[in-house]
C-alpha positions in Angstrom: 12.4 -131.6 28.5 15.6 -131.7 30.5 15.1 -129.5 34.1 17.5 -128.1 36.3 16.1 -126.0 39.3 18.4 -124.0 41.0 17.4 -122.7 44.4 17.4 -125.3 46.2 18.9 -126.4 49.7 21.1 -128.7 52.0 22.6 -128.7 55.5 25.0 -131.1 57.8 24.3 -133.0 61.2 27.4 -130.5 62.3 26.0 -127.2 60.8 22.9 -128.0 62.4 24.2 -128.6 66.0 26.8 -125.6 65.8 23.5 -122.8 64.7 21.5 -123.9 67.4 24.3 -123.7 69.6 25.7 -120.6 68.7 23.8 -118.8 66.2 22.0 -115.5 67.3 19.8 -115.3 64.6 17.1 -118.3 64.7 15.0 -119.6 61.4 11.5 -119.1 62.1 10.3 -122.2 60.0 8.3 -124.8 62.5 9.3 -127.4 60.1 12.8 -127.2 60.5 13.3 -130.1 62.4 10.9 -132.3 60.2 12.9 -130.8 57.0 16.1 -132.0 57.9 15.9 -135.9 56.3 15.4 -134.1 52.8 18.1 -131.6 54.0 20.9 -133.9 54.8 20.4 -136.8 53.1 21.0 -136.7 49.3 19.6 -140.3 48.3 16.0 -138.4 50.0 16.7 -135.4 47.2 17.4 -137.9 44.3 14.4 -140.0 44.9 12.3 -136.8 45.3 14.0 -135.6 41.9 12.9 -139.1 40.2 10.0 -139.1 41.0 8.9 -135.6 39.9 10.8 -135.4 36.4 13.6 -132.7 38.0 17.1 -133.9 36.2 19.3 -131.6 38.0 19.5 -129.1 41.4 21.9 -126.4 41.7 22.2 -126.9 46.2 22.9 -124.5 48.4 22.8 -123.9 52.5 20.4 -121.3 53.4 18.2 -120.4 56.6 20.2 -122.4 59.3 23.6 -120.9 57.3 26.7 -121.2 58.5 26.8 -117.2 57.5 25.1 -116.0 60.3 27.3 -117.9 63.4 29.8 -115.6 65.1 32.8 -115.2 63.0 35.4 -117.4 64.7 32.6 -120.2 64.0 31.4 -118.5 60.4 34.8 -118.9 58.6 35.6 -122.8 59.5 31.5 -123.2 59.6 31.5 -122.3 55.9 34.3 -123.8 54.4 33.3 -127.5 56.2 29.7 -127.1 54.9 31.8 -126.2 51.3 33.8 -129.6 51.7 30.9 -131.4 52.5 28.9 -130.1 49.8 31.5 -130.9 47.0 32.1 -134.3 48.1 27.9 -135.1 48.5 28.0 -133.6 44.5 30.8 -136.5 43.8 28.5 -138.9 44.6 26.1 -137.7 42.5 27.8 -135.6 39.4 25.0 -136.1 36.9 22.2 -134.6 39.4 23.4 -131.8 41.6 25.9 -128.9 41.3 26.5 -126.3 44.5 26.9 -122.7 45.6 29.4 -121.7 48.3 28.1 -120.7 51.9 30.1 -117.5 52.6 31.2 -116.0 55.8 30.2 -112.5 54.6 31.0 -110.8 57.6 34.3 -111.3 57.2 34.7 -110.3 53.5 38.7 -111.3 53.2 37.7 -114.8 54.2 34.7 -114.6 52.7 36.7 -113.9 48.6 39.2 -116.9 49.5 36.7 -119.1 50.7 34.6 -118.1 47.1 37.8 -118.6 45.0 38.9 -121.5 46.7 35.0 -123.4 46.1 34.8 -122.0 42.8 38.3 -123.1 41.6 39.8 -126.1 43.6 36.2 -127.6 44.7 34.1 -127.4 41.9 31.2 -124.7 43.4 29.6 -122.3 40.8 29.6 -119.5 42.8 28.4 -118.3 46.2 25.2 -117.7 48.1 24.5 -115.0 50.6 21.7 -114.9 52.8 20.0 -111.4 53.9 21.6 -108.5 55.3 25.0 -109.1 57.3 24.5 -108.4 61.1 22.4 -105.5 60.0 24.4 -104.3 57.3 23.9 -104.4 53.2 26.4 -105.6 50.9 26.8 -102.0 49.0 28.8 -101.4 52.3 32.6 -100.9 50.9 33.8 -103.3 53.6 32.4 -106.4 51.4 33.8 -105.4 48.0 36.5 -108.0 48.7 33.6 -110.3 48.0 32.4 -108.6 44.5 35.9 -108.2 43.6 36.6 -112.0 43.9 33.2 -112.9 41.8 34.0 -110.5 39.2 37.4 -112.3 38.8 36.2 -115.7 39.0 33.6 -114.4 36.5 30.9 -116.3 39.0 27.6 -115.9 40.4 26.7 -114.5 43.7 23.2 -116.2 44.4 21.7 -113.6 46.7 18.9 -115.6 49.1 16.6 -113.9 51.7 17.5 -114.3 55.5 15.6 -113.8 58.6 15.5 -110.0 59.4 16.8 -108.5 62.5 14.7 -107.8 66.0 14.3 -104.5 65.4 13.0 -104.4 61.9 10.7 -106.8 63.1 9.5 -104.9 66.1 8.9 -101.7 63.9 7.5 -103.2 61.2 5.3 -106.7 61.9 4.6 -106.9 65.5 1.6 -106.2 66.0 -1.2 -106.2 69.6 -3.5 -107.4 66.8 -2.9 -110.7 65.5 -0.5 -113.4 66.8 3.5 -113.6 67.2 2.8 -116.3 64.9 1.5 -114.2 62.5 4.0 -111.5 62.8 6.6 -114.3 62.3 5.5 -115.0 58.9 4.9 -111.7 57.9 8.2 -110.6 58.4 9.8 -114.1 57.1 8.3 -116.5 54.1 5.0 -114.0 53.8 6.9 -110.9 52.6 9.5 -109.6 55.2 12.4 -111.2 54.2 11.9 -110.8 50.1 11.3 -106.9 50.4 15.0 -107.3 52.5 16.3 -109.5 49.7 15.0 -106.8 47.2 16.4 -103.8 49.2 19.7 -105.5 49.1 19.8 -105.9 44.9 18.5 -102.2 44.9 21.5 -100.9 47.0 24.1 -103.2 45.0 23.1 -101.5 41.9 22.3 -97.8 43.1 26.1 -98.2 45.0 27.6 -98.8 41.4 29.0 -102.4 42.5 27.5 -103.8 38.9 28.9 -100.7 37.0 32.7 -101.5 38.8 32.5 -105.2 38.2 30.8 -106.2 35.1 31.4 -109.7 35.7 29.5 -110.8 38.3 26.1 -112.1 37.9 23.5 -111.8 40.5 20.5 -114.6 41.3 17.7 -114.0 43.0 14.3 -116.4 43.6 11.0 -114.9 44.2 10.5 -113.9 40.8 13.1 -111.4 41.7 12.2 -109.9 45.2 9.6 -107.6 44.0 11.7 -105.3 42.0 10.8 -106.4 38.0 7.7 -104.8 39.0 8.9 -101.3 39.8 11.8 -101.0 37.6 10.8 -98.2 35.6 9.4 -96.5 38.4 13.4 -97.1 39.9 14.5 -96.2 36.4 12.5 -92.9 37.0 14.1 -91.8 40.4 17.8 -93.0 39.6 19.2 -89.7 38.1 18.3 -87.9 41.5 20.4 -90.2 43.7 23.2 -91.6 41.1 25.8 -90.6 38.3 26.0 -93.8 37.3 26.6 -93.9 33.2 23.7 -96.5 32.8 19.7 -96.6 34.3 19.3 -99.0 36.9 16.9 -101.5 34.4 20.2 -101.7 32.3 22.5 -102.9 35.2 19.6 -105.0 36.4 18.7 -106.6 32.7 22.1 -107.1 32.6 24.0 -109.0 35.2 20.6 -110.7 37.0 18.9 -113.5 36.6 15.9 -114.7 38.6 13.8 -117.8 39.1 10.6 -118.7 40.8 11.6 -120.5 44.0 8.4 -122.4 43.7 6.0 -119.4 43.6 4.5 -121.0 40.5 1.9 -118.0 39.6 1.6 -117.2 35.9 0.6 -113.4 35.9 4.2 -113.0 37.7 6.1 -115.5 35.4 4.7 -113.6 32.0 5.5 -110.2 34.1 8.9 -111.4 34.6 9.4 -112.8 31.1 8.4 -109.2 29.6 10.9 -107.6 31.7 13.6 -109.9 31.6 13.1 -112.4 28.8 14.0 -115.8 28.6 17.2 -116.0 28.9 17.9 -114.3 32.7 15.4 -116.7 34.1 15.8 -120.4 35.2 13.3 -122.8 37.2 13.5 -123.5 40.8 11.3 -125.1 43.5 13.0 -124.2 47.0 13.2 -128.0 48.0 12.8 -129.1 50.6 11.5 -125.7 52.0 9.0 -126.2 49.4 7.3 -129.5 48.2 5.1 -128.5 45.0 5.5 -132.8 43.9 5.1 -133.1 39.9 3.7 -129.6 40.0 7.6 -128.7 39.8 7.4 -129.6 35.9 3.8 -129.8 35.0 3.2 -125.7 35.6 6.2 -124.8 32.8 5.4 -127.8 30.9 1.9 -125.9 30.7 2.8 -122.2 30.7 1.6 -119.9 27.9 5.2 -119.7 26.5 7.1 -121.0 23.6 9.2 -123.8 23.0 12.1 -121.4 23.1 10.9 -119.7 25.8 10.4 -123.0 27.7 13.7 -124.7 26.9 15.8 -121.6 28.1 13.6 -121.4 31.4 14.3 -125.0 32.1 17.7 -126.2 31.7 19.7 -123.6 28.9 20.1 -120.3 31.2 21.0 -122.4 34.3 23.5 -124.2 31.9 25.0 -121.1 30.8 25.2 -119.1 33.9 26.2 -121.3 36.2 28.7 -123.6 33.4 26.8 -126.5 34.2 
């Protein structure tokens, strides 16, 4: 069984000195620093892949992204780690594919940089990483950004990021249990997917998918929560829209999802019912997450069909992102 797993993840020596230089925003992962062999090195990521039966990563930069750096670093920030990326794939054509780091807060640059990685580089689409400075992406200021995917026809993978200050404050610190603690709640633990579900539910609800039927969405997490309350969305979404379809139909439509190494069957089967096979790939979150042979064993094993099994594994990646 050929797989491909598709949320996984990269950086650069210079990305890496420039966010802790200038970023604002600061990954919460204690491991960062340990990470970064498997990070920057691809010959690490290829004999990680051998050894655990995985054919084929679709890379990205999240966490430490480029993104989130002030915008006269974001914009040259993104398209270096872009030109980096594409020439790392060159060495390696038959094992890895990449998604464009975006400077999102400045959605003009933001569109060219996505056009130019899609069309002249070789990228198959773009990643963004949690809100933007605060702000969601059904904000009119970044429909440069959807209007650019939808021509390209491409992919906008859209990956949690660390949560700002105050949402953290309100809603995870806590006088009883540790910083630590509130840390991870707010990240990894569940913070920063309720964030990356919020900002799928706002897309759809501000009629982005509706305007531009060609873009795709991705999401990891088994889809940031929302499979599991989409009829209960469905059942709200004539009070607060006009919009000509349900949000399910929008949703079953131009998303796909993947498991970003949460390898938990009573979700898979959830998600399959909702979704069906063909909006959902495989994914592991490497190096972020190290599940070994696990990676191919747990599909291999799933209560599935063949069908089923084939399309999770290699044939939606393949047709989403042109592989």
């Amino acid at each position: 069984m050929k797989l491909i797993t598709v949320e996984e993840h990269y950086d650069t020596d210079e990305n890496i000195k420039q966010f802790k230089q200038y970023s604002k925003v600061k990954n919460n992962n204690p491991y960062q620093d340990k990470l970064k062999p498997n990070l920057v090195d691809f010959s690490n990521k290829v004999a990680y892949m051998d050894e655990h039966g995985i054919d084929f990563q679709v890379v990205s930069d999240a966490g430490n992204s480029a993104q989130v750096l002030p915008d006269e670093y974001a914009v040259p920030g993104a398209h270096a780690q872009n030109e980096t990326l594409a020439e790392k794939i060159s060495q390696y054509p038959d094992r890895f594919a990449g998604l464009a780091t975006l400077p999102a807060n400045v959605p003009d640059k933001a569109a060219e940089e996505l056009e130019y990685a899609v069309t002249k580089l070789g990228l198959k689409g773009g990643i963004i990483s949690g809100s933007i400075n605060g702000q969601f992406l059904d904000d009119p200021k970044f429909e440069a950004i959807f209007a650019a995917a939808d021509k390209l026809g491409t992919t906008l993978y859209l990956h949690p990021g660390v949560i700002s200050n105050d949402q953290k404050a309100m809603l995870y610190d806590s006088k009883s249990y540790s910083k630590m603690a509130a840390n991870m709640m707010a990240g990894a633990m569940w913070g920063w997917h309720m964030e990356a579900g919020i900002q799928v539910m706002r897309i759809i609800t501000a009629g982005l998918l509706e305007k531009y039927p060609n873009v795709k969405l991705a999401t990891g997490h088994w889809g940031e929560f929302i499979p599991m309350f989409l009829e209960r969305i469905d059942g709200f979404s004539p009070i607060v829209t006009d919009l000509p379809h349900k949000f399910s139909d929008y949703y079953k439509r131009q998303v796909y999802l993947s498991p970003s190494g949460m390898f938990t069957a009573p979700q898979m089967q959830m998600v399959l019912t909702q979704m069906g096979a063909d909006h959902i790939m495989w994914s592991e979150d490497f190096p972020y997450v190290q599940s070994g042979d696990t990676v191919r064993k747990f599909l291999e094993q799933a209560d599935i069909t063949d069908e089923q099994c084939e399309a999770i594994a290699h044939g939606t990646a393949e047709k989403l992102f042109k592989l």
